[in-house]
N, C-alpha and C positions, 0 to 999 in steps of 0.2 A: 257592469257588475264587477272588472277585474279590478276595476280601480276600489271602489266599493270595498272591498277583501283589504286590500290593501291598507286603507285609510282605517277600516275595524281591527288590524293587526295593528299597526303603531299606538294607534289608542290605547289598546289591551297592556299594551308594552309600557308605554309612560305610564300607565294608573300603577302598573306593577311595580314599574320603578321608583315612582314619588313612595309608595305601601312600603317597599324594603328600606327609602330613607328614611322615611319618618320611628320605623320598627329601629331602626340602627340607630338613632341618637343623634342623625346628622340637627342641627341647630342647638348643639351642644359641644361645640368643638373648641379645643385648646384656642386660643386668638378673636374668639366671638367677645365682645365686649359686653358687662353686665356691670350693672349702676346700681346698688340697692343703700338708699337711707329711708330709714324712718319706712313711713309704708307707702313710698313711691320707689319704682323698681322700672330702671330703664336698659332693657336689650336691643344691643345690635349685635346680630348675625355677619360680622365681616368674612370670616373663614369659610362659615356656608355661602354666604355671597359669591365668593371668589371662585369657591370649586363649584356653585350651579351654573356660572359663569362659563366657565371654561367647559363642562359638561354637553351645557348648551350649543354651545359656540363648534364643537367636536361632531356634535349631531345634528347642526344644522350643515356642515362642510359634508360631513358624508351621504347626508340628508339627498342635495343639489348633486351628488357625483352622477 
């Protein structure tokens, strides 16, 4: 059941956490690439890429400690 707790608190934590980026703007950031002619319109997220990237990459290493 301890682990149980456990795995329900990180959860709770990532949905919070995706909830404040999406509320903040992240996939709107200076360096994300946006394509628009005519009425085709093409986005790439590099800048959000990079820092969910490294985000990620922070919280899997402490994740494993």
């Amino acid at each position: 059941m301890k682990d149980l707790g456990k795995l329900l608190i990180i959860t709770g934590l990532v949905i919070a956490a995706v909830g404040v980026a999406l509320t903040a703007g992240l996939g709107r950031l200076p360096g994300d690439i946006v394509y628009r002619r005519g009425n085709f319109t093409f986005f790439f997220p590099l800048v959000t890429s990079i820092i969910l990237s490294i985000l990620l990459t922070l919280g899997f290493w402490l994740f494993r400690r």
